[in-house]
C-alpha positions as CSV (number, residue, x, y, z in Angstrom):
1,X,0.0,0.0,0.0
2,X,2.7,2.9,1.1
3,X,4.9,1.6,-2.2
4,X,1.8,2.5,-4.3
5,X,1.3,5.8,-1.9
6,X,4.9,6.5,-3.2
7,X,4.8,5.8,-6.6
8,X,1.5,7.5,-7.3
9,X,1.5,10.3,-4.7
10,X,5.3,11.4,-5.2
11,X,7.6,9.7,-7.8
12,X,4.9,10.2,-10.9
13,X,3.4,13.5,-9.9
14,X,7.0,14.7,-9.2
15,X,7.8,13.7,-12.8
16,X,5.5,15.3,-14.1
17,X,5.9,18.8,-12.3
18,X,9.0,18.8,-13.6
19,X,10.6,18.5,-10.4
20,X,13.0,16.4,-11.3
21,X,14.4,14.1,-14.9
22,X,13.7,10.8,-14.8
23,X,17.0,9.7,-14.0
24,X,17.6,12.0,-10.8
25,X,14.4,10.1,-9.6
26,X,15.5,6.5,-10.8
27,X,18.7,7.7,-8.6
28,X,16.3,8.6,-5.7
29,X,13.6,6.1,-5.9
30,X,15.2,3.2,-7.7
31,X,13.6,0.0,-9.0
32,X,10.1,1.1,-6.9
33,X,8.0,0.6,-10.3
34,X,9.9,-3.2,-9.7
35,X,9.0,-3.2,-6.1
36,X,5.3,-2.3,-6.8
37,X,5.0,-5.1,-9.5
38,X,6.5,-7.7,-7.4
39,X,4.0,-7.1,-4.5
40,X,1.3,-7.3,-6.6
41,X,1.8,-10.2,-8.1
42,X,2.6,-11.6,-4.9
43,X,-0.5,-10.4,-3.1
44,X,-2.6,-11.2,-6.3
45,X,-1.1,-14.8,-5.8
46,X,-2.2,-15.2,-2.5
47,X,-5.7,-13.5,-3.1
48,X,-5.9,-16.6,-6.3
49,X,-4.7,-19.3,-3.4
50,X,-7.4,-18.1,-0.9
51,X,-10.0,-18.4,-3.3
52,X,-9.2,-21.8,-5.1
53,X,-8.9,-23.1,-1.5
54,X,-12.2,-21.9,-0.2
55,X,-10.5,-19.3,1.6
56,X,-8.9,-21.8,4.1
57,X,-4.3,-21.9,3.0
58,X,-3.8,-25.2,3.3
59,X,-0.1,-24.3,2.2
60,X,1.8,-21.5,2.5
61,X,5.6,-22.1,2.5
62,X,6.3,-21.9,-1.3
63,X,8.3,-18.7,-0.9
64,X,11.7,-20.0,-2.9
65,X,12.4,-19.6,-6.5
66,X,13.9,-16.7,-9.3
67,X,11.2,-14.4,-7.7
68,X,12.9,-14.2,-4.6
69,X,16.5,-13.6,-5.9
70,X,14.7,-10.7,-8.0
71,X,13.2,-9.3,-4.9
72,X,16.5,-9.3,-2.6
73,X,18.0,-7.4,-5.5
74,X,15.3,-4.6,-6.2
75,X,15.1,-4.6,-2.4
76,X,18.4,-3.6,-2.0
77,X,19.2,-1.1,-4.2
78,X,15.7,0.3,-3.2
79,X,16.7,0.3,0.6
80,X,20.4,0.9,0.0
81,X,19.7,4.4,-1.3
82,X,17.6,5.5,1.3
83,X,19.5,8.2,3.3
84,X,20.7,9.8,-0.3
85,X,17.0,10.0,-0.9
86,X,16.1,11.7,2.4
87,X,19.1,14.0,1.6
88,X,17.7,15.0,-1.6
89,X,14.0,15.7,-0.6
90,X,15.5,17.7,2.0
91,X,17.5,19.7,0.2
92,X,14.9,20.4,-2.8
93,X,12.8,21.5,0.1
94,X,15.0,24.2,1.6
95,X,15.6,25.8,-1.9
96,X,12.4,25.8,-4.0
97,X,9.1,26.5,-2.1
98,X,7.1,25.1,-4.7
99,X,8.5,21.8,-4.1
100,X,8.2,22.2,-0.5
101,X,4.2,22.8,-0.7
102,X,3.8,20.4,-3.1
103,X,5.4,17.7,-0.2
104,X,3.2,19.4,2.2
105,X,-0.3,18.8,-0.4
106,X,0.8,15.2,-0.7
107,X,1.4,14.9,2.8
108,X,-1.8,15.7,3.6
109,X,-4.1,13.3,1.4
110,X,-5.5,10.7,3.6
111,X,-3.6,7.8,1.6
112,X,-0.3,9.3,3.3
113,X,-2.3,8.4,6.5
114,X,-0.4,11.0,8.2
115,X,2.9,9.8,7.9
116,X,5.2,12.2,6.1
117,X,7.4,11.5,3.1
118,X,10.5,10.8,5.2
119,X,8.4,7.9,7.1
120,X,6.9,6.5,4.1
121,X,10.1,5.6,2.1
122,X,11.9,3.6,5.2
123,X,8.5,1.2,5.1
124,X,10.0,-0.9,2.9
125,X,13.2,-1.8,5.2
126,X,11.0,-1.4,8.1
127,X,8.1,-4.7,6.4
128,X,11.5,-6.9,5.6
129,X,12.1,-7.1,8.9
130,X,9.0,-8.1,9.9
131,X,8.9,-10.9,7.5
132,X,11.1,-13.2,9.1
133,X,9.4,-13.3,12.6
134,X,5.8,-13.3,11.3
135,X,6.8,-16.6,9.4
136,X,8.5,-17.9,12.7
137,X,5.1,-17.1,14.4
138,X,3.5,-19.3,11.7
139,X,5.9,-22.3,12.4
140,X,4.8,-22.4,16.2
141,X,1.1,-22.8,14.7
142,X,1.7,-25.3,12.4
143,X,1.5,-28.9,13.2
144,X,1.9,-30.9,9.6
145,X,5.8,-31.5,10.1
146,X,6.3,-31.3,6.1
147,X,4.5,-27.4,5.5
148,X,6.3,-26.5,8.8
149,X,9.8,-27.3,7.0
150,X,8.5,-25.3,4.0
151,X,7.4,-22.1,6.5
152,X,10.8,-22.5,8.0
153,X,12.6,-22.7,5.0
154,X,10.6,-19.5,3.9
155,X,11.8,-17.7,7.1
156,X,15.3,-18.6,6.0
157,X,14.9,-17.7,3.0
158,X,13.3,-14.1,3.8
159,X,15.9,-13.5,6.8
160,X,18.7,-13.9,3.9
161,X,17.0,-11.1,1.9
162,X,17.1,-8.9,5.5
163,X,20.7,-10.0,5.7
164,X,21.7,-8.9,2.1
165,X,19.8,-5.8,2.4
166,X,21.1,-4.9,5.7
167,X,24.8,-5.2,4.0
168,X,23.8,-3.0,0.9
169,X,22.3,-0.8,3.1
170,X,25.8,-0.4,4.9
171,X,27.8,-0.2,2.3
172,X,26.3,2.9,0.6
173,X,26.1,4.7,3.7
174,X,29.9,3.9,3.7
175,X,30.5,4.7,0.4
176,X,28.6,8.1,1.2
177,X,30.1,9.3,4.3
178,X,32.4,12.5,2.6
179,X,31.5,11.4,-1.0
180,X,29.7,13.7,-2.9
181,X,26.3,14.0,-2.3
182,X,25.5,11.9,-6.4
183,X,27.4,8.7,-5.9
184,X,26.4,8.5,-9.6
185,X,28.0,11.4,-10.5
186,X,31.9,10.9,-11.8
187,X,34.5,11.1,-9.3
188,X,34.8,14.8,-8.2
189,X,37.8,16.9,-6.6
190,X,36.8,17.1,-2.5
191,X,35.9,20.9,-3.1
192,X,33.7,19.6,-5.5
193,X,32.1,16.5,-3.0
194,X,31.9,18.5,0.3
195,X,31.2,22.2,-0.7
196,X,34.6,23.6,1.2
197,X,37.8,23.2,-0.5
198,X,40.4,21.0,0.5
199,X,43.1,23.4,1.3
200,X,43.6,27.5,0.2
201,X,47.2,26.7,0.2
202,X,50.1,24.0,-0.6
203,X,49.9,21.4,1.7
204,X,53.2,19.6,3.3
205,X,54.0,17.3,2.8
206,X,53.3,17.7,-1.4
207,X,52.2,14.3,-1.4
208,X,49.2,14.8,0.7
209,X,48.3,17.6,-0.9
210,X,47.8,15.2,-4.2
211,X,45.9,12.7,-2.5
212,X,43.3,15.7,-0.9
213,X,42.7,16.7,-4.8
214,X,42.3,13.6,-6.5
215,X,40.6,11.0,-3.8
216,X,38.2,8.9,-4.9
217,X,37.2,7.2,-1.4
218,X,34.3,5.2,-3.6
219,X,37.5,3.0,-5.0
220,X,38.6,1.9,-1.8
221,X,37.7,-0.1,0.9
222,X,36.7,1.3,4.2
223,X,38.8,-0.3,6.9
224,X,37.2,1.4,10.2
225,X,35.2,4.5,10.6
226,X,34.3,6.7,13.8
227,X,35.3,10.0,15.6
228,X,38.1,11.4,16.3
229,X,40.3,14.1,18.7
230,X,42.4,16.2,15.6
231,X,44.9,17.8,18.2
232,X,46.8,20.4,15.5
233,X,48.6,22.2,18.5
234,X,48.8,21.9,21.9
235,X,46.0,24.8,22.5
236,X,43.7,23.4,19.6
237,X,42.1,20.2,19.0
238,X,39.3,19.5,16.0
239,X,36.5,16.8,16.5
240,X,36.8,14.9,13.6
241,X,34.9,11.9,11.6
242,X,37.8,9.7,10.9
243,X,37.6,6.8,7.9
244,X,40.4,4.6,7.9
245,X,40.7,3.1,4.3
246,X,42.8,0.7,3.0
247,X,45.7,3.3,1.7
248,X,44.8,6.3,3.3
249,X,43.2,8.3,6.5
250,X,40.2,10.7,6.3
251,X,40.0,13.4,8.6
252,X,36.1,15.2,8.3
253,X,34.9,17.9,10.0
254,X,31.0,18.4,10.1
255,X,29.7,21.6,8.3
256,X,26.5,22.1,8.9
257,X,24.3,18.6,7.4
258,X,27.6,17.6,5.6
259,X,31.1,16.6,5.9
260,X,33.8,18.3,4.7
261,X,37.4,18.2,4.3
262,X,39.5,21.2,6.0
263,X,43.1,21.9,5.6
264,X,44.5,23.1,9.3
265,X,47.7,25.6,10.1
266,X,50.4,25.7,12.8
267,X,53.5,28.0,13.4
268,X,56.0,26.6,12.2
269,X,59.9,29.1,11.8
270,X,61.1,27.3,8.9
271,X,58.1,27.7,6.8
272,X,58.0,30.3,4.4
273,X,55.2,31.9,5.5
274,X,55.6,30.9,9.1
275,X,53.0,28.3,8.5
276,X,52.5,24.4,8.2
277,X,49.8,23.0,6.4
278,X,48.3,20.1,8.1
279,X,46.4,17.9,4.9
280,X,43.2,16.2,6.0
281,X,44.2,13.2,4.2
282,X,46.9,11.4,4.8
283,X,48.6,8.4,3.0
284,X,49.1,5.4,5.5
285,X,52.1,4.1,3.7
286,X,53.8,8.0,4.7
287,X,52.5,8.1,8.5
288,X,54.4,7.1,11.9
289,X,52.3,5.5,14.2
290,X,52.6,5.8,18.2
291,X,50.7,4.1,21.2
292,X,50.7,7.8,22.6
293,X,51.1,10.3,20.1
294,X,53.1,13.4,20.9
């Protein structure tokens, strides 16, 4: 029901105000023309089983099959795009007011039931959890030892889905966290990504300064991620989100809703200026490491 709300409330109406191409919203909203036609055939199946069976299931634990393996994969790249969705909308709304009352008209109807756009799109994510518990309800209830094996197997099945869903879900975010805000977009310089440049001038050493200019954190694999305590001088200290990649660190300050990378300064005689350029990103193979750095 709320993937129809979406499809016919927002995604086609936005289309057709102009709002956005078809592409940005295959990019916001993608596959949920797929994820509509799936659950109707499936539902339309089970409304054909309840009536050829007198309206009493018999069986219900044939849930295997190429539909499934179609599902978990429109699932996920629906799900996995979620937050860059939310980011989006949000954005659309601050800058153009016509969007932002259109949001509000939809929100209103009484198919939205009251539940704003931000709400509605997680419901997908939010019924695949559901799935696998609901069918482990059933199992409890069923006595015929061969169906239960099939409703178990079904709850298998459906919790795999969950699983690989959850891990797409993680990996964008990953793959978003200081990226710029179109992962579809070609790789961009970090001034580009975050909105701030990188540095105003030449970091030391010259090699970090390359590596602030021309990362492309989507190529790499994230090794750790969290916050961090930038201490640049003895008297000033950063809060920073820290990703640990494969090759390189990250060091990104919060701006705002987004992340950004931001050259720091200390004094430093020998300089030419007086000045050391501290690079936000920094190649592992070129850092010391100490239990208590000093």
């Amino acid at each position: 029901r709320m993937l129809r709300v979406l499809l016919e409330l927002f995604y086609q109406p936005m289309l057709r105000e102009g709002f956005f191409d078809e592409q940005e919203l295959s990019n916001i909203f993608p596959s949920l023309e797929d994820l509509v036609e799936v659950h109707t055939l499936f539902l339309d199946s089970l409304k054909k089983l309840r009536e050829e069976s007198g309206f009493i299931i018999a069986e219900i634990g044939d849930f295997e099959g190429t539909e499934g393996s179609w599902f978990q994969k429109i699932s996920a790249r629906f799900c996995s795009r979620q937050s860059f969705a939310l980011e989006q909308l949000k954005a659309k709304q601050r800058k153009d007011t016509r969007f932002n009352q259109f949001i509000q008209e939809a929100e209103s109807r009484p198919r939205c039931r009251r539940l704003q756009l931000k709400d509605i799109i997680p419901t997908e994510m939010q019924r695949l959890t559901k799935y696998p518990l609901l069918l482990l309800s059933i199992t409890k209830c069923t006595e015929a030892a061969a169906e239960r094996a099939k409703v178990e197997q079904a709850a298998e099945c459906c919790r795999q889905i969950l699983n690989h869903v959850n891990q797409e879900v993680r990996d964008m975010e990953n793959l978003m966290v200081g990226a710029p805000k179109d992962p579809w977009d070609p790789p961009k310089s970090p001034k580009s990504a975050a909105g701030s440049p990188t540095c105003n001038a030449p970091p030391s050493p010259a090699e970090d300064a390359s590596a602030s200019h021309n990362t492309d954190i989507t190529k790499r694999t994230l090794v750790h991620e969290g916050p961090l305590t930038w201490r640049v001088t003895r008297d000033k200290a950063v809060e920073v989100q820290v990703l640990l990649l494969d090759d390189l660190l990250v060091l990104l300050q919060r701006q705002e809703e987004r992340l950004v990378l931001r050259c720091h300064s200390r004094a430093l005689a020998p300089a030419p200026d007086g000045k050391q350029m501290l690079s936000p990103v920094i190649r592992l193979r070129s850092a010391m490491t100490r239990e208590v750095a000093t």
